[in-house]
SENU-897316 format. One record per residue (C-alpha): x, y, z; residue in one letter. Coordinates in pm, whole numbers, plus 50000, padded with zeros to 5 digits. Layout:
BEGIN
    xx    yy    zz r
     X     Y     Z a
...
***
This chain:
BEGIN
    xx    yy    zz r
 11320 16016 45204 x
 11620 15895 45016 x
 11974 15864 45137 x
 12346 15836 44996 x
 12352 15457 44956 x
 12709 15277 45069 x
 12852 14981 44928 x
 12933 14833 45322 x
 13187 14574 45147 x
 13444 14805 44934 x
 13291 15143 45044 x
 13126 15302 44706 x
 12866 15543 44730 x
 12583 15544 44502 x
 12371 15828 44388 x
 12031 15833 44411 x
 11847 16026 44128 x
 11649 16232 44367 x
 11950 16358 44556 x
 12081 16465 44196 x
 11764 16675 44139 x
 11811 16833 44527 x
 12133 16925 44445 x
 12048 17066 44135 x
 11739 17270 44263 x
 11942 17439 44539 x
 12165 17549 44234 x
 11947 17679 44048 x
 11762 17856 44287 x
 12094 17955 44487 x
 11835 17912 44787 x
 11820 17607 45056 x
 11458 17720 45150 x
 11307 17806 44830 x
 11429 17476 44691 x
 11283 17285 44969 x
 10925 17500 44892 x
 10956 17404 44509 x
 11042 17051 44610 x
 10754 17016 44904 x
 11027 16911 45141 x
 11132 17059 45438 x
 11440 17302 45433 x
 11611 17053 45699 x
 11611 16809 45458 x
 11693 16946 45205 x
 12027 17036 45376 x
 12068 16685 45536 x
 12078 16609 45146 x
 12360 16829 45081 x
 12559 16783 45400 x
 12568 16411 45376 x
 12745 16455 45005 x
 12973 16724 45140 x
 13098 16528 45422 x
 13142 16193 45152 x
 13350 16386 44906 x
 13524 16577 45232 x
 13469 16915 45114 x
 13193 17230 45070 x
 13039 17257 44740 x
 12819 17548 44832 x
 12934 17803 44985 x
 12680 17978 45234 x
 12574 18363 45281 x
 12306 18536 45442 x
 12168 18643 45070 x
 12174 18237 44980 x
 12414 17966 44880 x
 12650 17999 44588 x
 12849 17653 44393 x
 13225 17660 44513 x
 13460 17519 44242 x
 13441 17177 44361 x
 12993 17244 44380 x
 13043 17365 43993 x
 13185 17034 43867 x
 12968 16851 44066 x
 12639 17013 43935 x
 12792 16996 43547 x
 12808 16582 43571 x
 12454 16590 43790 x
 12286 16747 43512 x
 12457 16531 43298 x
 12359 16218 43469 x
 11993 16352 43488 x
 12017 16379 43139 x
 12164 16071 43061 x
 11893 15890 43286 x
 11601 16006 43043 x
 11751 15863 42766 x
 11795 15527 42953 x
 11399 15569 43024 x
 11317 15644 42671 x
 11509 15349 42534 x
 11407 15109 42776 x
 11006 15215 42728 x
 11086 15161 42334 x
 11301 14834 42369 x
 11022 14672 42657 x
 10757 14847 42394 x
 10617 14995 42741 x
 10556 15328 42572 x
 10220 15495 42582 x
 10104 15722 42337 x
 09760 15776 42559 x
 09743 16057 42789 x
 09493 16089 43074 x
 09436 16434 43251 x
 09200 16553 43508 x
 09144 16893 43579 x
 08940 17129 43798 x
 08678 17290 43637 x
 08816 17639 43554 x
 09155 17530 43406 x
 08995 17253 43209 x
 08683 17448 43053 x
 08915 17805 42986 x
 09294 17684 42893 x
 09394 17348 42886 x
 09181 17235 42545 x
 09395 17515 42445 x
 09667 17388 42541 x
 09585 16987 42434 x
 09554 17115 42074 x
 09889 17320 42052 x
 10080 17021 42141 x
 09852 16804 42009 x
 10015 16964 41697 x
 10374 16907 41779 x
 10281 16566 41924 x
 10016 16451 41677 x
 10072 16050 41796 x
 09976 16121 42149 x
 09646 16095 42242 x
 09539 16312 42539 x
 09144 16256 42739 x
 09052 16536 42928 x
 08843 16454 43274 x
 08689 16751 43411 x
 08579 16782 43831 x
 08594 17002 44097 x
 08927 16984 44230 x
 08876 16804 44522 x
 08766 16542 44261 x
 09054 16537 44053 x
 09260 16503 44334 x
 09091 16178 44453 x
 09131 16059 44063 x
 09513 16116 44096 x
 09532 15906 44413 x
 09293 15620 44293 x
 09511 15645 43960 x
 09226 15675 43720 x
 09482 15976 43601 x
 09785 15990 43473 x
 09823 16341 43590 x
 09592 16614 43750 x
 09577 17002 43697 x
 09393 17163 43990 x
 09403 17515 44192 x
 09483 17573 44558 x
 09670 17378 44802 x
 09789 17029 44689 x
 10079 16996 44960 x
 10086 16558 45002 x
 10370 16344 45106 x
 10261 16149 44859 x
 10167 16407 44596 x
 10450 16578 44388 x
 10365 16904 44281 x
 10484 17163 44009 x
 10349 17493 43925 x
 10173 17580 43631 x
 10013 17919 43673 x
 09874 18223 43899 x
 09543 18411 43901 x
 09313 18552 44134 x
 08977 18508 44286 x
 08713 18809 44182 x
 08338 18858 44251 x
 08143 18912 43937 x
 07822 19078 43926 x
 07584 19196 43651 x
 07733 19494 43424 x
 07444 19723 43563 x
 07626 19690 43880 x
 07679 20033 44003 x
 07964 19927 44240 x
 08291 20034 44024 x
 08604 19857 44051 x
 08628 19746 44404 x
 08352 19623 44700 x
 08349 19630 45080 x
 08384 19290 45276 x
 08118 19390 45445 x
 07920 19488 45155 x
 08017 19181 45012 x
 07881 18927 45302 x
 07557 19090 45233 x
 07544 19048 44850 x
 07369 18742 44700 x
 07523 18487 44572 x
 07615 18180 44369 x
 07833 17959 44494 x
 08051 17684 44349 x
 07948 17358 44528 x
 08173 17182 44825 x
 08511 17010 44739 x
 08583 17307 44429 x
 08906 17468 44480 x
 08754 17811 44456 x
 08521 17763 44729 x
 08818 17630 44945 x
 09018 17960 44904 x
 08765 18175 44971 x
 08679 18037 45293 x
 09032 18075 45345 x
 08997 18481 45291 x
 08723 18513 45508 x
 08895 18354 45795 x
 09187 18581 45772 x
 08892 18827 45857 x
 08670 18648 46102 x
 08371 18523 45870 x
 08334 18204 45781 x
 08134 18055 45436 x
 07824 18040 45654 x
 07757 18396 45691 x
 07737 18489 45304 x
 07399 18551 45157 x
 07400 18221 44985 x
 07104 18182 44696 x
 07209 17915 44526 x
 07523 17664 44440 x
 07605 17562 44067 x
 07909 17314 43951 x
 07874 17416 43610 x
 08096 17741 43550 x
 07891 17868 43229 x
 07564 17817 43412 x
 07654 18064 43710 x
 07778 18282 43424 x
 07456 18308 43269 x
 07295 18340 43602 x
 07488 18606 43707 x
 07465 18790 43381 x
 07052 18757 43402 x
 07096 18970 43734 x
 07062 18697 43991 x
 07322 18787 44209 x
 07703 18810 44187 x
 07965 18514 44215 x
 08351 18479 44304 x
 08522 18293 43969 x
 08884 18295 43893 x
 08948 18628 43680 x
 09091 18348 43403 x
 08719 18210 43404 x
 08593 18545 43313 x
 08824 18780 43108 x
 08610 18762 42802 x
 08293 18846 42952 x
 08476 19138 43146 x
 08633 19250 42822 x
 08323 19254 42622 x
 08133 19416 42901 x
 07858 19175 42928 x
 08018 19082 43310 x
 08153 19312 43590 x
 08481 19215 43761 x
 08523 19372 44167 x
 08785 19320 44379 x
 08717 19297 44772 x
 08889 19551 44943 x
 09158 19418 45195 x
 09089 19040 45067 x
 09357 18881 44807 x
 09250 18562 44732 x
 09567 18437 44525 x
 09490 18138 44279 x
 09774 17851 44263 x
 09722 17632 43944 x
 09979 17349 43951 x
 10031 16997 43760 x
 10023 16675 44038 x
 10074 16274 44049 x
 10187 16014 44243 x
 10514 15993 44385 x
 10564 15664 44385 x
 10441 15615 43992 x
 10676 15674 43750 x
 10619 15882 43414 x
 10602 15777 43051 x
 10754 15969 42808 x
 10483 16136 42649 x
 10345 16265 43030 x
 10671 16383 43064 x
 10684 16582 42771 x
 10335 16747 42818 x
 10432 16887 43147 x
 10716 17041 43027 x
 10515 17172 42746 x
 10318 17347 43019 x
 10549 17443 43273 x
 10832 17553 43050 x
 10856 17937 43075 x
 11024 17937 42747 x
 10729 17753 42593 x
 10453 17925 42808 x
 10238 17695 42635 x
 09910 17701 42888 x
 09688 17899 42694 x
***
């Protein structure tokens, strides 16, 4: 957590970055709760943020409703020199990397296996092509994987599906998708499959520790079944190989619908859905919290996250 910080001897108060960004977030999202879900904080604290500025400059700068918080006058000058001062403090970074010659042109990424096989080399070569002095690796692992490479710092950032809540994780959100079961196109199921008829189809499964695996365990316990009781013939890590397996006939397999839009488009794959069972894919960008950024891992995540850009392929 971070506080207002008070000069005990002649009473100042200084600022810290973070509090800036609350502030901000809250604005932008005219929303107490929503910022504290986009900022993995709790909605207490996010408020404790706000209050403790309110009471320091002796007045409201949000005023609250039961529909969400708007700025009052004295929130709206506030948030024009907090965006300002956000602004200003990249610049300070950016100079400071150049004039300490601390700036890295070498980007490391891991990512779980369907984002990092289907969109992000994508992705690396688009702003590869606006950026062509950056280099960028690309580690691909199950997510579970990436996750521990983030935390060991063998990463600069990670890219993985599912939940990634951590105190010491910060999170931002890349992209939605869905889990689907795929089956051979001779299927004669059409469009949709019973949970029941699904716990009894075979299957290949992605191995322990993938993000895929982790969600639909999930789904089943919202209905009482548990990974255990599927007709389990085999696990794979690789996503092409349970493609091709599943395509020769033996047996279906649940894949993010991003993994498999080209086979389902070209017909050489059939895409169910599991009636009653959403399975809602989360992709989103993590790192440390305590780590700061460079430049040039700043600028690919906004290159991915921007929805102006919407450059994840």
């Amino acid at each position: 957590m971070f506080n207002i910080v008070r000069n005990l001897e002649d009473g100042e108060i200084v600022l810290d970055s973070n509090q800036l960004k609350i502030f901000c977030m809250v604005t932008r999202l005219q929303s107490f709760s929503k910022a504290a879900k986009k900022l993995h904080m709790s909605q207490p604290a996010v408020s404790t943020h706000v209050k403790n500025l309110e009471e320091y400059y002796q007045g409201q700068l949000f005023d609250r409703t039961p529909q969400g918080v708007t700025l009052t006058k004295a929130g709206e000058v506030f948030h024009t020199y907090a965006l300002r001062l956000l602004e200003v403090q990249d610049e300070m970074e950016q100079q400071l990397e150049t004039v300490f010659k601390h700036e890295n042109n070498q980007i490391v990424i891991g990512a779980s296996t369907t984002i990092g096989n289907v969109s992000l080399p994508c992705s690396i070569y688009l702003f590869k092509e606006q950026y062509p002095e950056v280099e960028l690796c690309l580690n691909i692992a199950n997510a579970e994987e990436v996750l521990n490479m983030v935390m060991a710092e063998e990463v600069d950032i990670g890219v993985v599906e599912g939940d990634t809540e951590s105190s010491s994780l910060k999170s931002l959100h890349v992209t939605s998708d869905e889990l689907v079961l795929i089956v051979p196109p001779q299927h004669p199921a059409e469009g949709v499959i019973t949970v029941q008829d699904f716990l009894k189809h075979p299957l290949i499964m992605r191995e322990a520790g993938s993000g895929t695996r982790k969600i639909l365990a999930t789904a089943l316990a919202r209905h009482g079944y548990s990974v255990n009781q599927l007709n389990v013939i085999t696990e794979m890590k690789n996503t092409y190989a349970i493609k091709s397996a599943v395509e020769a006939g033996l047996g279906g397999s649940v894949m993010p619908l991003l993994a498999v839009r080209k086979e389902a488009y070209t017909g050489t794959l059939k895409v169910l859905r599991i009636i009653d069972m959403d399975m809602p894919l989360i992709f989103n960008i993590v790192y440390p919290n305590n780590r700061p950024l460079t430049t040039k891992t700043k600028l690919f995540i906004n290159f991915l996250t921007d929805p102006e850009e919407n450059c994840l392929c």
